[in-house]
C-alpha positions as CSV (number, residue, x, y, z in Angstrom):
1,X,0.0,0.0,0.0
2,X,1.1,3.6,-1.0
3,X,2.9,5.2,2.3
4,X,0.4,8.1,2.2
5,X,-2.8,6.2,1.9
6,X,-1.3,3.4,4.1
7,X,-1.2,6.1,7.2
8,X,-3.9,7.5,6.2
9,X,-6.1,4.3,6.5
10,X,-4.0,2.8,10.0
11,X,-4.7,6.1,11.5
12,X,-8.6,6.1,11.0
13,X,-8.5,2.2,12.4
14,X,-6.3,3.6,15.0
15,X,-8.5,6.4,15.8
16,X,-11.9,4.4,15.2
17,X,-10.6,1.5,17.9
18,X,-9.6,3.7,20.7
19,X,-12.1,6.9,20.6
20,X,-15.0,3.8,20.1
21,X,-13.6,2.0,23.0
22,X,-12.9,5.4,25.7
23,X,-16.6,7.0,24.7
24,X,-17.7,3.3,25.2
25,X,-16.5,3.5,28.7
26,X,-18.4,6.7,29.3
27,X,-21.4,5.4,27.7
28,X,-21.9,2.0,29.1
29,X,-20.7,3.7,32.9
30,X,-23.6,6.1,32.5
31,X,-26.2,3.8,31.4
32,X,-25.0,1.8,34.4
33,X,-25.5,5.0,36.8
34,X,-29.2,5.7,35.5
35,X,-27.9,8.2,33.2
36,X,-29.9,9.1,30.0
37,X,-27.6,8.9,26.6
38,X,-29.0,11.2,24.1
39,X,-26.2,10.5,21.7
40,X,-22.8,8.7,21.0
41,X,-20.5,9.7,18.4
42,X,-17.3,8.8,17.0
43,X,-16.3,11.8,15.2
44,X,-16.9,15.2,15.4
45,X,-19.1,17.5,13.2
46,X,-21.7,16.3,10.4
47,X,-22.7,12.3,10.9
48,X,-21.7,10.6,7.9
49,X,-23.8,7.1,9.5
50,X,-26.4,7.7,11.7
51,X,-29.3,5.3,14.0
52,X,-31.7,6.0,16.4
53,X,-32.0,2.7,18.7
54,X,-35.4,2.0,20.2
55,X,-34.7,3.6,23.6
56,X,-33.9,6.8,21.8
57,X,-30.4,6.9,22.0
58,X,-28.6,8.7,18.3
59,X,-26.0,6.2,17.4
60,X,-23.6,8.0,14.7
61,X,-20.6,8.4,12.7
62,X,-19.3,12.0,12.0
63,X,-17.0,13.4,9.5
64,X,-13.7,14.7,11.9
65,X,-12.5,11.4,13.5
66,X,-10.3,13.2,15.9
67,X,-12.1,12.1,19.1
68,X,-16.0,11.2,19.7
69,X,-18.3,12.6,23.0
70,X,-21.2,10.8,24.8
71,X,-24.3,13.8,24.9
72,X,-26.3,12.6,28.3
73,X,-29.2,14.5,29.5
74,X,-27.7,17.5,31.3
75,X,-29.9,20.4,32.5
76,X,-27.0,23.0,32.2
77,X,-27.5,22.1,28.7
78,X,-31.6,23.4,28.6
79,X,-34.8,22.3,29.8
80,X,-35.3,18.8,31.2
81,X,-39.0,17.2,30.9
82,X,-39.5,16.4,34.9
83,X,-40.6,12.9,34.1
84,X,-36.9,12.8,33.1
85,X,-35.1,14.4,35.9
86,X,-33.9,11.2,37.8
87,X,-32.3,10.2,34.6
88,X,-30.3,13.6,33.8
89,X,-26.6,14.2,34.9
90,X,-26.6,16.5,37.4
91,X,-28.7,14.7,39.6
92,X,-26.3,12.1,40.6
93,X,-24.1,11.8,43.3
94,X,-21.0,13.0,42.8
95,X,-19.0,9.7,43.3
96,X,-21.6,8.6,40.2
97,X,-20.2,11.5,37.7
98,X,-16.9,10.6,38.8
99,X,-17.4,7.0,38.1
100,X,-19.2,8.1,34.5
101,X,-16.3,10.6,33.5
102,X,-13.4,8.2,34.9
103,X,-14.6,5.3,32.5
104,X,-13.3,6.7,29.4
105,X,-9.7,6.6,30.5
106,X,-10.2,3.5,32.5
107,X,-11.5,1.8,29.4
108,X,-8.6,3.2,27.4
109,X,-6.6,1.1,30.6
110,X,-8.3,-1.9,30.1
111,X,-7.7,-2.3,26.1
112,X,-3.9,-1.3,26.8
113,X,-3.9,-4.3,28.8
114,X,-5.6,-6.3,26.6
115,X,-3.8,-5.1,23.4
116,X,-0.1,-6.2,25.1
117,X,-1.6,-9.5,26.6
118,X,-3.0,-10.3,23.0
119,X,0.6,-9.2,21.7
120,X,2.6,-11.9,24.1
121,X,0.1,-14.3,23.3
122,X,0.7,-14.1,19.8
123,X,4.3,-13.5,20.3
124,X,6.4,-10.5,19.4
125,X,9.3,-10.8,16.5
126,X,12.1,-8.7,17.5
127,X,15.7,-8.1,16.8
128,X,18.3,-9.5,19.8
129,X,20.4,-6.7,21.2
130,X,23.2,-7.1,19.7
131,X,24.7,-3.9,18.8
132,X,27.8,-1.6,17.5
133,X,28.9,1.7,18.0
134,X,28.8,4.7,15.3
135,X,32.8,5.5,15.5
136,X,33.3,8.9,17.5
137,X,30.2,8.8,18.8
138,X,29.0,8.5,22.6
139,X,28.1,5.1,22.7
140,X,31.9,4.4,20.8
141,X,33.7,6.5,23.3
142,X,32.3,4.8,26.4
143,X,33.3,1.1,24.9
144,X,30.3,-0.8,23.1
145,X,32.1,-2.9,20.6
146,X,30.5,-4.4,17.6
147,X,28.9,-7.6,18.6
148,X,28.4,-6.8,21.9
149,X,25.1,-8.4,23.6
150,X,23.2,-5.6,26.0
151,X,22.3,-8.1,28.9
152,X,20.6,-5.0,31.0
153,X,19.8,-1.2,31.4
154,X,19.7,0.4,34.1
155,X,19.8,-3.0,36.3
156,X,16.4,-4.2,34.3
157,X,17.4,-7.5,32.3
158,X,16.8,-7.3,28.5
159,X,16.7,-9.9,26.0
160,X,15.1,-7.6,22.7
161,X,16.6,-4.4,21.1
162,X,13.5,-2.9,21.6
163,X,13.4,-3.4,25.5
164,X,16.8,-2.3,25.4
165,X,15.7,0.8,23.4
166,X,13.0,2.1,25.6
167,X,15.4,1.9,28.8
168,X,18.3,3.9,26.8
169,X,15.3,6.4,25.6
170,X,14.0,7.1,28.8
171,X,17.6,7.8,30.0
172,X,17.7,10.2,27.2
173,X,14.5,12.0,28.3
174,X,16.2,13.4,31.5
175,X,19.3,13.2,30.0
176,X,21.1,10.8,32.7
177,X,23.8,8.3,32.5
178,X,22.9,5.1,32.0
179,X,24.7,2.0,32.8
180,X,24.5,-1.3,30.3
181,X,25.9,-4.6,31.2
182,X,27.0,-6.3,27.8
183,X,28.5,-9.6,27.2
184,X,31.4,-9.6,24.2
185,X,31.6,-11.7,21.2
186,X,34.4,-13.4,23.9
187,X,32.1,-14.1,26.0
188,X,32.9,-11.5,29.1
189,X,30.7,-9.6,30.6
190,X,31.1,-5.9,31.8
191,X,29.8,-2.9,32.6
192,X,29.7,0.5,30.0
193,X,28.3,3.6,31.0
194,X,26.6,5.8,28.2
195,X,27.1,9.3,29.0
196,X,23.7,10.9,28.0
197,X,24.7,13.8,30.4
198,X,26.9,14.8,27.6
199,X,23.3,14.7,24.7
200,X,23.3,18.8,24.0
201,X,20.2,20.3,25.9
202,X,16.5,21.1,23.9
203,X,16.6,18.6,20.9
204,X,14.2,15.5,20.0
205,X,14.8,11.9,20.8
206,X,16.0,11.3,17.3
207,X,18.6,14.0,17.5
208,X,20.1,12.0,20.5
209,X,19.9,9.0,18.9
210,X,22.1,9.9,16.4
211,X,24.8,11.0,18.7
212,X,24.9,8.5,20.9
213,X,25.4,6.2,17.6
214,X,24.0,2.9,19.0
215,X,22.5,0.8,16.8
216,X,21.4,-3.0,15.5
217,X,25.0,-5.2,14.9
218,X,25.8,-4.7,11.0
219,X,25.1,-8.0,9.3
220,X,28.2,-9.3,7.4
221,X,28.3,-9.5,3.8
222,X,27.1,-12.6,3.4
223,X,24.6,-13.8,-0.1
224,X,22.9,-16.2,1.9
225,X,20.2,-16.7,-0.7
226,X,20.7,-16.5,-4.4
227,X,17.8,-15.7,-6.8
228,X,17.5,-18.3,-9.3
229,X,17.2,-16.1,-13.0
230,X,18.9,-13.4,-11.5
231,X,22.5,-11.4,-12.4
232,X,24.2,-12.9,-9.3
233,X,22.7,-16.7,-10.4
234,X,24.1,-16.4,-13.6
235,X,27.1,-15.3,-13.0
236,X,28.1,-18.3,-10.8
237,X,27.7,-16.7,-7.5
238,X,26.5,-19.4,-4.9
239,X,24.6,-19.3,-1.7
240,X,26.8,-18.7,1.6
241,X,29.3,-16.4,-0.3
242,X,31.4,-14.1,1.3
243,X,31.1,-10.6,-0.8
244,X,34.5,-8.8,-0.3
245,X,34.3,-6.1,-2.8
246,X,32.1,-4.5,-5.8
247,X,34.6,-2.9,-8.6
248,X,37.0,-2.2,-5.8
249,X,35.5,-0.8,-2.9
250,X,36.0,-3.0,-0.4
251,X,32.8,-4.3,1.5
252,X,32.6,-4.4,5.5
253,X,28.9,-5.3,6.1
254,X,25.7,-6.0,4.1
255,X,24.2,-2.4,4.2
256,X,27.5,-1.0,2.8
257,X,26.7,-3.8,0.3
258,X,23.3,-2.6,-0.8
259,X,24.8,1.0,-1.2
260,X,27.8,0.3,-3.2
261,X,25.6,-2.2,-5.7
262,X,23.4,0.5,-7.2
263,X,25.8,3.2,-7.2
264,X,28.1,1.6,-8.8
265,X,25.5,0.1,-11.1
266,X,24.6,4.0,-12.2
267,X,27.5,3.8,-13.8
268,X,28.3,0.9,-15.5
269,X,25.8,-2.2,-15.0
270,X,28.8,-4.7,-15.6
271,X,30.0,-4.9,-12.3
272,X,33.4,-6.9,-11.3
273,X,32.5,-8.6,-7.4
274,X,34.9,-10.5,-5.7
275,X,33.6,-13.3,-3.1
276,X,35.3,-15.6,-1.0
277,X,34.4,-19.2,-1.5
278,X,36.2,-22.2,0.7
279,X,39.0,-20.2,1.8
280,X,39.8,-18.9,-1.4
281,X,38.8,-15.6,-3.5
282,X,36.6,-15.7,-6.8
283,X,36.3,-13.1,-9.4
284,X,32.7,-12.7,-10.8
285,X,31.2,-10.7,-13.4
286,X,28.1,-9.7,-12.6
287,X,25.3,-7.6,-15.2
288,X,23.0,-5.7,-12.8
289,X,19.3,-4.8,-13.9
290,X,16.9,-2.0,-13.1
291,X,14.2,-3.7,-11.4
292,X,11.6,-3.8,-8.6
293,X,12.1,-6.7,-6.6
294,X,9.0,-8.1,-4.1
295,X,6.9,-4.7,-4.7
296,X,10.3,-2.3,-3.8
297,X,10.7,1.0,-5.7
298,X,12.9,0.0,-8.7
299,X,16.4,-0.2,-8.4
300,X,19.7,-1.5,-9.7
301,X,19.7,-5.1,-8.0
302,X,21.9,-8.3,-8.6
303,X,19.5,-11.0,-6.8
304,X,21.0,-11.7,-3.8
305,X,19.7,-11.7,0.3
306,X,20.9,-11.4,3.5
307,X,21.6,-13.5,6.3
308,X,18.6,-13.3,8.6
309,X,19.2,-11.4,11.7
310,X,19.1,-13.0,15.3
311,X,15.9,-12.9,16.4
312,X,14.1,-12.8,20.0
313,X,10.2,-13.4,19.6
314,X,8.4,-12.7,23.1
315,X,5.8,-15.4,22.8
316,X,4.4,-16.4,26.2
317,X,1.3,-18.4,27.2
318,X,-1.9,-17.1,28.7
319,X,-0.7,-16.8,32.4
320,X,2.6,-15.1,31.8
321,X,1.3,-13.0,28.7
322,X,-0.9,-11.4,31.3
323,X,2.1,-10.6,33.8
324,X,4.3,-9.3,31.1
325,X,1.1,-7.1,29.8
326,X,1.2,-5.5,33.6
327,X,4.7,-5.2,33.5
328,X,4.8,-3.6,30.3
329,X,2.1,-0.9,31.1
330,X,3.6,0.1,34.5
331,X,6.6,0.8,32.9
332,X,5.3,2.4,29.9
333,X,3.3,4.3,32.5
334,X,6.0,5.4,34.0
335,X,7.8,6.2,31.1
336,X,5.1,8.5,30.4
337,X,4.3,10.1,33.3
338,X,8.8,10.6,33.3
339,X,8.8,12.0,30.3
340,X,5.9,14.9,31.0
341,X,7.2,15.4,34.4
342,X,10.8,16.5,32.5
343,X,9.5,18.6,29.9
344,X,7.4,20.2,32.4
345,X,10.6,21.2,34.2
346,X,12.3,21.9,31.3
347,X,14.5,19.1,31.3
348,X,13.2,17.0,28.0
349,X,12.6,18.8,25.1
350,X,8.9,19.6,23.8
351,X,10.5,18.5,20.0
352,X,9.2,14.9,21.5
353,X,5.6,15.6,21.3
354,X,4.2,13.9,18.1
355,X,0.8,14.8,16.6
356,X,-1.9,13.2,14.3
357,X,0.9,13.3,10.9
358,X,3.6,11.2,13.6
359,X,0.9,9.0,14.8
360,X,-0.2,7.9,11.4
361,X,3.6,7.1,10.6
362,X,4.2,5.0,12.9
363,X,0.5,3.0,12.5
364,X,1.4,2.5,8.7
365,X,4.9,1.0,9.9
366,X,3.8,-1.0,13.0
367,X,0.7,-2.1,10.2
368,X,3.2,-3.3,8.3
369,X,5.7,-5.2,11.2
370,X,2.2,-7.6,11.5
371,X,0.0,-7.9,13.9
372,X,1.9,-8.4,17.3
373,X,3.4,-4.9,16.3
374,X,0.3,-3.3,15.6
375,X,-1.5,-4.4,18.8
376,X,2.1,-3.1,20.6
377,X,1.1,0.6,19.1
378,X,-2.4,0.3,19.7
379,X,-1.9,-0.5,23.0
380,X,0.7,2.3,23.5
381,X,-1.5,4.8,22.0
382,X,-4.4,3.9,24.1
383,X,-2.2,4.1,27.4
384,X,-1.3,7.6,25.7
385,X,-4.6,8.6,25.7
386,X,-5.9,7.8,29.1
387,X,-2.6,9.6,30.6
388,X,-3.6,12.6,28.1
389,X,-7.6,12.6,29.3
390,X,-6.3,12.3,32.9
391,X,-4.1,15.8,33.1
392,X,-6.5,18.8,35.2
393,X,-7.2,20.6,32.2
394,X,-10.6,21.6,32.0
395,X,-12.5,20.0,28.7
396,X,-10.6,17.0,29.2
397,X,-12.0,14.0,31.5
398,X,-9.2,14.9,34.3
399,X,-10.4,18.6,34.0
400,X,-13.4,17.2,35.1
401,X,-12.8,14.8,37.6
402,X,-10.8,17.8,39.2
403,X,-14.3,19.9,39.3
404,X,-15.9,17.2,41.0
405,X,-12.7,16.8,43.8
406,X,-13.5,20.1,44.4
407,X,-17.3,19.8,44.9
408,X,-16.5,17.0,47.2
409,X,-14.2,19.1,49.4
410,X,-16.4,22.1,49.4
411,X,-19.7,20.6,49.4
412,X,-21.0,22.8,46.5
413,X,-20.7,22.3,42.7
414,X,-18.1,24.6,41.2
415,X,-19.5,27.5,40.0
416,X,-20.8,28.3,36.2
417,X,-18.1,31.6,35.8
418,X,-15.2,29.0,37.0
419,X,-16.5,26.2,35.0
420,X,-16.5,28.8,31.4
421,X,-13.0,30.4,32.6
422,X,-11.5,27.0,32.9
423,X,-12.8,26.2,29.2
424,X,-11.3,28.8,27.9
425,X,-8.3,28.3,29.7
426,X,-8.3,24.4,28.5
427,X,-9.1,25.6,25.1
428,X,-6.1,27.7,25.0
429,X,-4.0,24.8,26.2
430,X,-4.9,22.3,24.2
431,X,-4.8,24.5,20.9
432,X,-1.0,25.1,21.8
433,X,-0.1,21.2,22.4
434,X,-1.7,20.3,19.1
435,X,-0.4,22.9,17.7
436,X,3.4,22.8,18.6
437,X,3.0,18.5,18.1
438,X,1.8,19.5,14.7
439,X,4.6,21.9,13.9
440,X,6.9,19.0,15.3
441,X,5.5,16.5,12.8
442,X,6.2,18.9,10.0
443,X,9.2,19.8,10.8
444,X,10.6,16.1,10.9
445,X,9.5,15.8,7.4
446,X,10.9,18.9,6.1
447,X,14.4,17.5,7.4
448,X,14.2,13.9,6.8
């Protein structure tokens, strides 16, 4: 699927799942608390798909899917027919509107949890952590060799690059040393500390990535499979071949590989390789074509693949799916709650706030990972959300349940002229988040 329509349609699935599933939580909380529901949307503005059940409640569909509401019977809203008072908002307790307003993110809760249980269960492909070092770059100058296995971070035991990852990352945040133990291609083990004290001060996560320079292990230059009808075939290379250089250049690893092949193709598709065979070295001659290969872009290509890279698939049964789902969320939780408390102080950059365009990025490429992946982001993104709807800002659900903490202390609803204030004040907020993650979405693009 094209890039652009491919985010385009994992963001509307995205978006459809978790607002259905938080106004859900709302909905069927109300219902539960005697709580008329006049209407439940997903999507804002005009209904594209609307139904009237038999109990009057307006089921619809609108145009905007950036969020959804519940409408319940409120009287601050107009008149209420007095046959229908017991049914209308205000006239529950207040521990009831708190229960009704809390659902939303507490649904949003309870689908992360499912969404990373149903991920163990089907079990999670992932790279091992075995990693190299940019030269001159932090992660270099504090010792990771290529090769090297990240055991732990922080003292938390890691057996994938991505849990490896999100410990490293949330050192970033804060910008903190962090200590990794590693185990060498010898077989010691030690202890490196990455000094992300040293990352410069107000730029993104992806900015420090690149200068602390860790990354996956380069795979060697190894054509493990050879296409059969294709240049490389036919000009006698074989399967477990060593590739030691293209017209010269000598070859390190398999990505320098795929970069020398088509640029040196560009200028001449007769290309002289040498491999290395049983000890000894073979000259081949090898006639590149322009072509598109399993639905790639088309490109000068020789036929040949890559080893396949070490992988460390978190599959688990029922029982210990579900403890690794409440592990994953409590620290993900964390994570989050680390990450807002920095930039909030000033200490993490607000370059790390992604909007709608990021989201829809990184649905298209989780979409396309497969399905373990996808329900990894889904579940992240709904454990995003209920954090989000949680923060006292008025329009959101925690702006809300920080009304009704009020009422309860003083005994007395909040008043109409504080209630309008805080909108405004929430309204103001909000429009700068979205706005500064949607200038941060843009501007990745513009220099990527």
């Amino acid at each position: 699927m094209n890039p652009f329509f491919g985010s385009v349609f994992w963001l509307l699935v995205t978006l459809g799942v978790l607002v259905t599933f938080h106004e859900f939580g709302h909905f069927w909380v109300a219902r539960r608390c005697g709580v008329k529901v006049l209407r439940f949307s997903v999507g804002f503005g005009r209904a594209i798909w609307k139904r009237t059940a038999r109990d009057g409640t307006e089921y619809q569909v609108a145009m905007i899917p950036l969020g959804g509401y519940v409408k319940m019977l409120d009287a601050r809203e107009g008149e209420v027919d007095p046959a229908l008072r017991d049914q209308e908002f205000t006239a529950k307790s207040v521990w009831k509107r708190i229960a009704i307003v809390a659902a939303g993110p507490g649904f949003n809760l309870i689908f992360t949890l499912a969404a990373f249980w149903a991920m163990f269960m089907l079990g999670r492909p992932d790279a091992a952590p075995v990693v190299t070092a940019a030269p001159h770059s932090l992660a270099a100058e504090a010792g990771i060799q290529p090769g090297d296995r990240v055991l732990s971070v922080s003292g938390h035991a890691v057996s994938t690059w991505t849990g490896a990852m999100d410990g490293v990352i949330n050192g970033m945040l804060g910008r903190e040393p962090i200590a990794l133990e590693v185990r060498s291609t010898d077989g010691s083990q030690h202890q490196v500390t990455l000094p992300l004290d040293r990352l410069p001060p107000g730029q993104d996560v992806g900015k420090y990535l690149d200068t602390l320079g860790l990354s996956l292990a380069a795979l060697p230059p190894i054509a493990a499979t050879v296409m059969p009808d294709k240049p490389a075939a036919a000009a006698g290379m074989r399967a477990g071949d060593r590739i030691l250089s293209v017209n010269g250049v000598a070859i390190a690893d398999y990505s320098q590989f795929q970069q020398v092949v088509p640029e040196q193709a560009a200028r001449s598709p007769t290309l002289a390789i040498t491999v290395q065979r049983d000890g000894k070295s073979v000259p081949l001659t090898v006639v590149a074509r322009k072509i598109s290969l399993e639905g790639q872009p088309v490109n000068w290509v020789i036929g040949v693949g890559a080893a396949p890279r070490e992988q460390a698939i978190q599959h688990f049964g029922p029982i210990k799916a579900l403890r690794a789902s409440l592990d994953t969320t409590w620290n993900s939780a964390a994570q989050t709650f680390h990450m807002i408390g920095k930039m909030l102080t000033g200490e993490a950059s607000t370059k790390n706030l992604s909007g709608v365009i990021g989201i829809a990025q990184v649905a298209n490429q989780s979409a396309s990972m497969g399905p373990a992946w996808f329900l990894n982001f889904l579940g992240m993104v709904s454990l995003s959300l209920c954090i989000l709807n949680l923060l006292p800002i008025p329009l959101l659900d925690g702006g809300h349940l920080l009304y009704y903490l009020i009422e309860l202390v003083k005994g007395s609803p909040v008043s109409e002229r504080t209630m309008i204030a805080g909108q405004y004040v929430g309204l103001a907020l909000l429009f700068t988040m979205m706005g500064l993650a949607f200038y941060n979405d843009l501007h990745r693009i513009l220099l990527s």
